[in-house]
C-alpha positions in Angstrom: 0.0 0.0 0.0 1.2 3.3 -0.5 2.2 5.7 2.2 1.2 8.7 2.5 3.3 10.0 4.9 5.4 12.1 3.4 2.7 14.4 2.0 3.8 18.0 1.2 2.0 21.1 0.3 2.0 22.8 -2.9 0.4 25.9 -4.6 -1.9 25.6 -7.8 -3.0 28.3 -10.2 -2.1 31.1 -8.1 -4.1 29.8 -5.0 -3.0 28.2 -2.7 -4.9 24.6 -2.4 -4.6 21.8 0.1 -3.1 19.0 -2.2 -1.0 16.7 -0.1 0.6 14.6 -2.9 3.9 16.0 -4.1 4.4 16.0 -8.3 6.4 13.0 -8.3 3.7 10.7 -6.6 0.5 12.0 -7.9 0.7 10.6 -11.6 1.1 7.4 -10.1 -1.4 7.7 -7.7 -4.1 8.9 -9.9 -2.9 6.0 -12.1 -3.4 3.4 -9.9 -6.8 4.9 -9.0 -8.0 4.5 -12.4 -7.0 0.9 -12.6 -8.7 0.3 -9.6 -12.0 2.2 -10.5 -12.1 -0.4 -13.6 -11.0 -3.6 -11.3 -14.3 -2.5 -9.6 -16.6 -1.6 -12.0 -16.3 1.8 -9.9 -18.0 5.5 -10.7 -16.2 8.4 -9.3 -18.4 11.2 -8.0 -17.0 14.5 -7.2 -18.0 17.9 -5.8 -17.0 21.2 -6.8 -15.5 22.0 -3.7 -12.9 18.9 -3.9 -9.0 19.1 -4.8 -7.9 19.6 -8.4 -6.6 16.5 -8.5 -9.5 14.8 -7.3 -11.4 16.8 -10.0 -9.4 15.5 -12.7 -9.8 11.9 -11.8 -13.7 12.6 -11.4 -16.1 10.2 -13.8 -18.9 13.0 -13.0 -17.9 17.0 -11.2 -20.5 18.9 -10.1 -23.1 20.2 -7.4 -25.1 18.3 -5.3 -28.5 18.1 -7.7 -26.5 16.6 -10.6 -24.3 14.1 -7.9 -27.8 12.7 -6.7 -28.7 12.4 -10.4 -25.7 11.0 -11.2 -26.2 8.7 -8.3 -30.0 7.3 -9.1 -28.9 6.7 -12.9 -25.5 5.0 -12.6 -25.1 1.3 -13.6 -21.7 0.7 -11.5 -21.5 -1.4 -8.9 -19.4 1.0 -7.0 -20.1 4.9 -5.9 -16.9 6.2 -4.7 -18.2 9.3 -3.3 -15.9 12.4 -3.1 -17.3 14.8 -0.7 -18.7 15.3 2.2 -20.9 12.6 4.9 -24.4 13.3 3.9 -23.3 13.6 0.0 -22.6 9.8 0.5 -25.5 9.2 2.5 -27.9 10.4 -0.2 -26.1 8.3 -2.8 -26.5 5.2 -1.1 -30.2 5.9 0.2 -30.9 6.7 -4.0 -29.1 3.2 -4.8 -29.2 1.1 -1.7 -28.0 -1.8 -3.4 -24.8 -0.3 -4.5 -21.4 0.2 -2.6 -20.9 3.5 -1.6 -17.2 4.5 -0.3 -16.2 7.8 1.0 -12.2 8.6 1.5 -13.1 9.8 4.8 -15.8 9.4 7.2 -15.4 12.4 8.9 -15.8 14.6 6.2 -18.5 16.0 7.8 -20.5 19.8 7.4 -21.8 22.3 9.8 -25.2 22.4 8.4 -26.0 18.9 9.1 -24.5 19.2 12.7 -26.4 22.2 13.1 -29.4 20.6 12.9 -29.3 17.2 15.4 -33.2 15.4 13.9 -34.6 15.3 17.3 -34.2 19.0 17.9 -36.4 19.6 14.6 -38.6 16.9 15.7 -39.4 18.8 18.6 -39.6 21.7 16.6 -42.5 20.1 14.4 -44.4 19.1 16.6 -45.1 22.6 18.2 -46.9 23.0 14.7 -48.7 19.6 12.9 -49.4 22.1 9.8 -45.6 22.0 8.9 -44.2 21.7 5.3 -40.7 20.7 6.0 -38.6 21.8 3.1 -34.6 20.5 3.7 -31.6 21.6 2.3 -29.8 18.8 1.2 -27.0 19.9 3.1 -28.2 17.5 6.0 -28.2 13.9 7.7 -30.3 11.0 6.7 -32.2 10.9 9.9 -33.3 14.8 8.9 -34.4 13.8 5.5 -36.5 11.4 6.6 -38.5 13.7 8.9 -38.7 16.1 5.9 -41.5 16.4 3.4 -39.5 17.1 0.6 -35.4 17.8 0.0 -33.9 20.5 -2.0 -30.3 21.8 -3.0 -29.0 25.3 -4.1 -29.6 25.2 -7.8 -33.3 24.1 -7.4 -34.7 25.7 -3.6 -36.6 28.5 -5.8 -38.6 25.1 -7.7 -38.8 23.5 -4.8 -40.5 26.3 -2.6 -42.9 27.1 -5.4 -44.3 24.1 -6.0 -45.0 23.5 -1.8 -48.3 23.6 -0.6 -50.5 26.6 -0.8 -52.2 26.2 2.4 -48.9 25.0 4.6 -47.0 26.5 6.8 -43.2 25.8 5.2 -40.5 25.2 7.5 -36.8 25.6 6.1 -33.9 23.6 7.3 -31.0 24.0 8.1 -29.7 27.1 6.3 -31.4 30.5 7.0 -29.1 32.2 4.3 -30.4 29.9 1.8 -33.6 29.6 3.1 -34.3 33.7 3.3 -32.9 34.1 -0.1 -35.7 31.8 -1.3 -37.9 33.8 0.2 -37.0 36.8 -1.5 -37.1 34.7 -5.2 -40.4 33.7 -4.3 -42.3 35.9 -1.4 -43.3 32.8 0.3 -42.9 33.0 4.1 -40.7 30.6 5.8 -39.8 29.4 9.2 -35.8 29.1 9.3 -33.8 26.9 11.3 -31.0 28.4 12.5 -28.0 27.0 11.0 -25.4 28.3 8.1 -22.2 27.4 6.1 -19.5 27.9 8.4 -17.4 28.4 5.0 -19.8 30.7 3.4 -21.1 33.3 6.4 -17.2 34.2 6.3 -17.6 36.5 3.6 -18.4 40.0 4.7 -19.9 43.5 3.1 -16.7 45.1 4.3 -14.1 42.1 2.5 -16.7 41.8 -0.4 -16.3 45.8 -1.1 -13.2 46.2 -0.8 -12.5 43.3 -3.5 -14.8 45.0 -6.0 -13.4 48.3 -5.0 -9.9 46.6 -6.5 -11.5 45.3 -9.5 -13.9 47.4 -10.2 -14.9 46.1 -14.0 -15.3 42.4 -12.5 -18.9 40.9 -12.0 -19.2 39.1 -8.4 -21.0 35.5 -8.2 -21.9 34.9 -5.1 -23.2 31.3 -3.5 -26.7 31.8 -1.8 -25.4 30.3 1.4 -23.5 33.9 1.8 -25.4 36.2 4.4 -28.2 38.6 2.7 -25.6 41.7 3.3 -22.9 39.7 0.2 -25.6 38.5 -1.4 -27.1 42.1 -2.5 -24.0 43.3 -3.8 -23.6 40.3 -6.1 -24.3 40.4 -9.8 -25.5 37.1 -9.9 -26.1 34.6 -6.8 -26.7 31.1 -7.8 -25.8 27.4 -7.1 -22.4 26.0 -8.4 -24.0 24.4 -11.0 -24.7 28.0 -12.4 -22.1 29.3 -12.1 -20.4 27.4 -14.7 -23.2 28.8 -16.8 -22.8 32.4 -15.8 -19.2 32.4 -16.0 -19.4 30.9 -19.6 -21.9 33.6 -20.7 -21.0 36.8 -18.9 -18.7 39.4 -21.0 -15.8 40.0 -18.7 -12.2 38.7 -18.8 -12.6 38.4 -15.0 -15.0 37.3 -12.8 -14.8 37.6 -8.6 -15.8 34.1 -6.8 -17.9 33.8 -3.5 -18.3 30.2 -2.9 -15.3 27.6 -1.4 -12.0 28.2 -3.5 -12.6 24.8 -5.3 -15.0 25.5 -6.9 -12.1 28.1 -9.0 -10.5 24.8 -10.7 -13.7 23.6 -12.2 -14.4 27.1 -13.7 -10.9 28.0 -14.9 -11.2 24.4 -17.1 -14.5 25.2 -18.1 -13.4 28.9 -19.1 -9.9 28.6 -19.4 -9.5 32.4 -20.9 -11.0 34.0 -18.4 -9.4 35.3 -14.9 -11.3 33.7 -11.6 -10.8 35.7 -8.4 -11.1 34.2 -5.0 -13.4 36.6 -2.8 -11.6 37.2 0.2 -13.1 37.6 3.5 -11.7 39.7 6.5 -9.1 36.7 7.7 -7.7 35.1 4.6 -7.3 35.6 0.6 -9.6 32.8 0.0 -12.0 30.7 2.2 -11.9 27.0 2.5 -14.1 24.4 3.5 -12.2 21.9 6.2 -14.6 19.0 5.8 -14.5 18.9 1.7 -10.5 19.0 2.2 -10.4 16.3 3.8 -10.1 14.2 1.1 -7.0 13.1 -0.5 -6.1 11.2 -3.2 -4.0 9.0 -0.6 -7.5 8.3 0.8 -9.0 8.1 -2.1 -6.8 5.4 -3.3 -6.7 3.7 0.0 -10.5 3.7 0.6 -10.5 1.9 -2.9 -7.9 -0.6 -2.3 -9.5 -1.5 1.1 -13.3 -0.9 0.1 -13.4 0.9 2.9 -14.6 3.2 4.7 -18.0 2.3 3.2 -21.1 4.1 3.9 -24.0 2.0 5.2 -27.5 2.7 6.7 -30.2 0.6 8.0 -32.7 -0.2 5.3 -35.8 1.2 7.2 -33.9 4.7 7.5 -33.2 4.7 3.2 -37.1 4.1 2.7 -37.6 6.7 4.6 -35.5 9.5 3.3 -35.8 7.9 0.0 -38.8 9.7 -0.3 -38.4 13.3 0.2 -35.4 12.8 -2.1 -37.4 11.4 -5.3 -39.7 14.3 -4.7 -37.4 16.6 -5.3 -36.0 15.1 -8.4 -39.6 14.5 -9.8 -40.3 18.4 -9.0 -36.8 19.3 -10.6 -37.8 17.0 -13.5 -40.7 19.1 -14.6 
C-alpha cells in the first residue's frame, strides 16, 4: 500500500490549495486509482468544492443536484463518493444496493450538525401544519423527517411548487432559506443553521474586492449572508455558475463560494481570470470537511473498500422519499 506519509503542500494556479501529494507521486497515484476504478466496475463522483486533482480523476464534477442524479442513474456497482458525509448518505439511500465509499468518514458539514433530527422533531411538533422543506445539506435521519429535500440550484422550484395552504419550515440554512424567500415571497420558518465556509464572507471584504477590481462581475453562493448577497451580480448554485461564468462578457470574474470551486471554472473557461473573494481573515476561504479528502485516501478507501457508507434499510425508505420528490419536481 502506499504511504502517505510524506505528504507536502504545494500551490496551484495562483491559490493556494490543500493537495498533499507532491508531483512525483500524484501521476502514479491517480494512475493506480483508475486501474482500480475499472477492477471495480467503480463511478467516481466528485464535488465542486474537492482538490484539483481529485477533480481531474472525477467520472462526473459537479453540485449536489447533478451528484444525486448521477447517483440514481448509474449502472456501476461501486459509488466512490468524493465529498462530504451526507453527500454519501444520499447516494447510497438513492441506490441502496450499490457500494458507496467515502475517503473519509469524517468529512462531515456544519449544516448537518447544526441541525441534530430530534431538535427539529421537537420543533415540528409545536406545529402539525408544517411543510418541512430540507436543504440537502443534512443527515439521513433529517431527511426522513422532511416532506420534501432541495439543494441550491433548485430551492426557488422546490419552494414554489410546496403547498398553498402549509406553513413551510426551512432547514437548516437560513441564508439559503431567506434568499428563497425573497425569489419567491413565500414566508418561511428558518432553522437556525449556516455554512460555516460561506457566512465568512463579509460587506466590508466583499467591497473592498470589487473596489480593486472594479470592471469584474461578483457571483456569489446563496449560502453567503443577505448583506454579500445584495451586492452580487448574480447569486446562484455551483451548478450555475459554470453557466454564468461561460456567458457573462468580462475577462474576469470575482468568486464567492469555497476556492474549489475556481479549478472547475478555470477548465471550463480557461481564458478567463477567476478571483477568490476574500473575507476579512484570509485571501480565499476553504471548506475543512471537503479537504479532507486526499487522493492517498482516495486510493486507500479503494484498495481497502473501505470506509464504506451504510445505513439501516428502514432509514433509506424513509429518506428515499423526500429525495425522489425533489428530483420529480426538478424533472418538470
Amino acid at each position: 500500500m502506499i504511504d502517505a506519509s510524506d505528504v507536502l503542500p504545494v500551490t496551484t494556479a495562483g491559490f493556494r490549495v490543500e493537495s498533499r501529494t507532491p508531483p512525483d507521486r500524484l501521476d502514479k497515484l491517480s494512475r493506480e486509482i483508475l486501474r482500480l476504478k475499472k477492477e471495480l466496475n467503480a463511478v467516481l463522483l466528485v464535488h465542486n468544492y474537492q482538490l484539483p486533482e481529485i477533480q481531474d480523476l472525477g467520472d462526473y464534477v459537479g453540485d449536489s443536484l447533478g451528484l444525486a442524479r448521477q447517483a440514481a442513474e448509474t449502472d456501476a456497482d461501486v459509488i466512490v463518493f468524493c465529498g462530504v458525509h451526507f453527500m454519501a448518505e444520499t447516494a447510497k439511500i438513492l441506490s441502496p444496493d450499490k457500494t458507496v465509499l467515502l475517503p473519509d468518514k469524517d468529512a462531515g458539514c456544519s449544516l448537518e450538525e447544526s441541525c441534530p433530527p430530534e431538535k427539529l422533531r421537537k420543533l415540528q411538533e409545536t406545529n402539525p401544519n408544517f411543510y418541512t422543506i430540507a436543504y440537502v445539506n443534512c443527515s439521513a435521519e433529517v431527511k426522513a423527517l422532511s416532506d420534501v429535500i432541495c439543494t441550491s440550484g433548485n430551492a426557488k422550484k422546490i419552494v414554489e411548487a410546496a403547498p398553498s395552504d402549509r406553513d413551510l419550515l426551512f432547514v437548516p440554512d437560513e441564508n439559503l432559506g431567506s434568499w428563497v424567500t425573497d425569489q419567491t415571497g413565500r414566508p418561511m420558518t428558518y432553522w437556525q443553521g449556516n455554512c460555516y465556509v460561506h457566512v465568512e464572507w463579509t460587506h466590508e471584504s466583499i467591497t473592498r474586492i470589487r473596489r480593486e477590481f472594479p470592471g469584474a462581475p461578483l457571483v456569489a453562493h446563496p449560502e453567503c449572508t443577505k448583506a454579500v448577497r445584495i451586492l452580487a451580480d448574480e447569486v446562484c448554485s455551483t451548478e450555475k455558475m459554470v453557466n454564468y461564468c461561460r456567458e457573462v462578457e468580462s475577462d474576469a470574474i470575482i468568486i464567492a463560494t469555497e476556492v474549489g470551486m475556481l479549478h472547475r471554472l478555470q477548465k471550463e473557461c480557461p481564458e478567463k481570470k477567476f478571483i477568490p473573494a476574500p473575507t476579512d481573515k484570509c485571501a480565499c476561504n476553504e471548506c475543512h470537511f471537503m479537504k479532507m479528502n486526499t487522493l492517498e485516501k482516495l486510493y486507500n478507501c479503494m484498495i481497502n473498500r473501505s470506509p464504506e457508507l451504510i445505513l439501516p434499510p428502514e432509514l433509506i425508505e424513509r429518506a428515499r422519499m423526500p429525495i425522489e420528490r425533489m428530483l420529480e419536481i426538478s424533472a418538470r
